[in-house]
C-alpha positions in Angstrom: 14.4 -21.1 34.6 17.6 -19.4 35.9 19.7 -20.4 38.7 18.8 -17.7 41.3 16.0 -16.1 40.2 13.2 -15.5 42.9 9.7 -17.0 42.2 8.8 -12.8 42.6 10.1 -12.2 39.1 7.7 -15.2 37.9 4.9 -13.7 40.0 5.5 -10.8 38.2 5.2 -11.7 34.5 2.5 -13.6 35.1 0.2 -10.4 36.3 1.7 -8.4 33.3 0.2 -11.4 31.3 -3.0 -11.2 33.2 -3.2 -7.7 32.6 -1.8 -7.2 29.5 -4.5 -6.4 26.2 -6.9 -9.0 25.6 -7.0 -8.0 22.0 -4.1 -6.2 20.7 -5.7 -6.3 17.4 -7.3 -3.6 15.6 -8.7 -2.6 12.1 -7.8 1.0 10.4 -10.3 2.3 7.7 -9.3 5.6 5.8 -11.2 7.0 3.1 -10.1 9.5 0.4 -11.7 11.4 -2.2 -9.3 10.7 -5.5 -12.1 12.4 -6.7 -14.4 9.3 -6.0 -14.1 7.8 -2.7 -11.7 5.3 -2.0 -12.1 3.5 1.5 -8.9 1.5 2.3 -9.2 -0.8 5.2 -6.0 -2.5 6.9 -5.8 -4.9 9.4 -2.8 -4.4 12.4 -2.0 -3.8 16.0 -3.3 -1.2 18.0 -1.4 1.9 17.8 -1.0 2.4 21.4 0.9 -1.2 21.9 3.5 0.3 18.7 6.3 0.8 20.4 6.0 -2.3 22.3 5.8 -4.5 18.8 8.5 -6.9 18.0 7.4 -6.0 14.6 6.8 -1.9 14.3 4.9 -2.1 10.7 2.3 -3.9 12.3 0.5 -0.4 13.2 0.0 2.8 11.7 1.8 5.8 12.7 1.6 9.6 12.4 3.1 10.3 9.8 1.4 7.7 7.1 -1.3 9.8 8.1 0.7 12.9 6.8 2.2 11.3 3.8 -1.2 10.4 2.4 -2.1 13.9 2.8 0.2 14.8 0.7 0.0 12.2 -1.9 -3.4 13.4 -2.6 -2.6 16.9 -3.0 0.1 16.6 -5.1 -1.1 12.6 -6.8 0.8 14.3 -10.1 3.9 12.9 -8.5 2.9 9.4 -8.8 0.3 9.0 -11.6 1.7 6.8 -14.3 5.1 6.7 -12.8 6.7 4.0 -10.6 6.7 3.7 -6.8 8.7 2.1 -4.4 7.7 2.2 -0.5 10.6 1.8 1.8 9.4 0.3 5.4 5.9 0.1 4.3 4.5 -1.2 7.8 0.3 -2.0 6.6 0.7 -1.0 2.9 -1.2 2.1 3.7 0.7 4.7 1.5 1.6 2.0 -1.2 -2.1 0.9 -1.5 -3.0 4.9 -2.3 -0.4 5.4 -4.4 -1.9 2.8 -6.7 -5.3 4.0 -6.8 -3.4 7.5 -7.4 -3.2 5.5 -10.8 0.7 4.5 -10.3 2.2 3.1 -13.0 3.7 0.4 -11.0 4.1 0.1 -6.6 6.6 -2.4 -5.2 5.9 -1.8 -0.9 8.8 -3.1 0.3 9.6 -4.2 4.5 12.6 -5.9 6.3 10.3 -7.7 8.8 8.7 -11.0 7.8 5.9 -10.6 10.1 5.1 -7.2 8.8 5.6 -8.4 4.7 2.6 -11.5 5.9 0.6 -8.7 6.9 1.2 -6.0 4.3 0.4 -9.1 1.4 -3.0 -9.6 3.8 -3.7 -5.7 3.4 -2.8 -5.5 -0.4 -4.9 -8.1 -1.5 -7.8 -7.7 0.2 -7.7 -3.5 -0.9 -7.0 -4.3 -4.7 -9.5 -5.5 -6.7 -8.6 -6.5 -9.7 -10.3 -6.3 -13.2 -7.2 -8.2 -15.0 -4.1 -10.4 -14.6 -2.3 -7.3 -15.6 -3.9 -4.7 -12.5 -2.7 -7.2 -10.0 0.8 -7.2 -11.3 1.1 -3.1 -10.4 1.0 -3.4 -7.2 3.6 -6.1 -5.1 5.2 -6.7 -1.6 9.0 -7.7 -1.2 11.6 -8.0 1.4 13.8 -5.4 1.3 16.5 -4.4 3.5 18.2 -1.0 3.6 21.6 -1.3 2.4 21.3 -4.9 1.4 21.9 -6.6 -1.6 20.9 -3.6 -3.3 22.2 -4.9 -6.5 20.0 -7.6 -7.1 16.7 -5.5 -5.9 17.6 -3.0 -8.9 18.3 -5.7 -11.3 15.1 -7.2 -10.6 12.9 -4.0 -10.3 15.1 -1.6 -11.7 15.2 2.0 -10.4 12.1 4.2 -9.1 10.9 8.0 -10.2 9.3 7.7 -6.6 10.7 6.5 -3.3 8.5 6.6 -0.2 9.3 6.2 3.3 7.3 7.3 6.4 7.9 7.6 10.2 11.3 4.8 9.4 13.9 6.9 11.7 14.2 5.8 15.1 18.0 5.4 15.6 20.8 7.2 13.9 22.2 3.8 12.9 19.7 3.3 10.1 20.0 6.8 8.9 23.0 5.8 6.0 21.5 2.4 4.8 18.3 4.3 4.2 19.9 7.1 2.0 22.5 4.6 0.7 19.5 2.7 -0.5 17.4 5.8 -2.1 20.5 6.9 -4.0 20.7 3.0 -5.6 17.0 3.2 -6.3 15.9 6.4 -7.3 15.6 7.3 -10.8 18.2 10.2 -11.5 15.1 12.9 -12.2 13.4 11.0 -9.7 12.0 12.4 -5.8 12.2 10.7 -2.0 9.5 11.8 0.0 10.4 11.4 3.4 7.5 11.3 6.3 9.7 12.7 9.5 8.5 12.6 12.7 11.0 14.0 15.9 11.6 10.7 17.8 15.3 10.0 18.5 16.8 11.3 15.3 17.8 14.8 14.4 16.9 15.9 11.5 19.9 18.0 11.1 21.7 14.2 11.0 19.5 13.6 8.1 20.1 16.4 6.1 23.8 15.9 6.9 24.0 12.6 5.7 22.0 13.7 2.7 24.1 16.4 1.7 27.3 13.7 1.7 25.6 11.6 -1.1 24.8 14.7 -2.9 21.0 15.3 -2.5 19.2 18.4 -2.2 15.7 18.8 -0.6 12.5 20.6 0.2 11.6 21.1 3.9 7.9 21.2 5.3 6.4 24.9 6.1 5.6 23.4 9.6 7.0 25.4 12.8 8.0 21.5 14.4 9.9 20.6 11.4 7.7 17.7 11.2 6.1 16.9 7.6 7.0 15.7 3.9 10.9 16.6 3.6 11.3 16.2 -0.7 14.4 15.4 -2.0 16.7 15.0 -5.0 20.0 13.8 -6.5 22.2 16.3 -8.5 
């Protein structure tokens, strides 16, 4: 309680409460055809109640759906080499990427909430033969810009990076590259889901071109899609 405050505001939360979704819960199932079908099923939020999360990897957004399009048309990119997912939310594009036969996938999140839930998703869509499957595929906390150091001594650098629908603010735009840059293999390729929300993608590019990265855009008239890039 705070001193002053009417009984109205009370009266108020207590209808959004009584209102609000009885079951904010929901289950995503997505199959592909790697050529034999995969079916990967994930366990979240609802995707309307996403930007209202405390946690925004608990749902799955527009363009995982787009980066796993891709992945499957081009899964040369990721067969037999090793992928990192930056802000993996469910584990949906991690989880394909290792059924895209990927040598190795470390999903990585800053959010505890979303790392207890991405571990949930991985192991129950992995099933594992061996010891040695399991260990290709693993969930860590990562923050962009963090520490960064330690993460590559410990997993070394990647010939993929990941990252889908992560740019909401222009704040997290340098940590993000900063991060790619300490991570990715020198022949190696960020593939960058981009959705317009807040950001510019001119900011992007802008902050890309300063760390000396070059980069593919989408054929899409929205400028929405996979944006590749590439270190000198």
């Amino acid at each position: 309680w705070i001193e002053g405050e009417s009984n109205d505001t009370s009266t108020e939360c207590a209808m959004k409460d009584l209102f609000a979704d009885p079951d904010p819960y929901d289950v995503f199932v997505k199959t592909f055809l790697l050529p034999d079908e995969v079916t990967i099923t994930l366990h979240g939020m609802k995707a309307e109640n996403g930007q209202t999360l405390d946690s925004t990897g608990l749902t799955l957004w527009k363009a995982s759906h787009e980066m796993c399009s891709f992945l499957t048309c081009h899964s040369n990119l990721v067969k037999q080499k090793t992928v990192l997912e930056l802000g993996a939310g469910l584990g949906l594009c991690g989880i394909l990427c290792h059924h895209l036969e990927a040598a190795n996938v470390v999903l990585t999140d800053g959010d505890t909430n979303t790392l207890t839930n991405m571990r949930n998703n991985v192991t129950n869509n992995i099933t594992a033969t061996s010891r040695s499957s399991t260990l290709k595929i693993s969930c860590h906390q990562l923050r962009w810009g963090r520490n960064l150091d330690c993460f590559r001594r410990q997993f070394g650098q990647f010939d993929v990076i990941t990252a889908s629908d992560v740019i909401y603010v222009d704040e997290v735009v340098e940590p993000l590259l900063d991060t790619v840059v300490e991570l990715l293999c020198e022949s190696g390729v960020f593939l960058l889901g981009f959705v317009k929300r807040n950001v510019r993608m001119d900011y992007v590019l802008e902050c890309a071109k300063d760390r000396g990265m070059t980069w593919t855009c989408p054929t899409s008239d929205d400028g929405e899609g996979i944006f590749i890039f590439r270190s000198h």
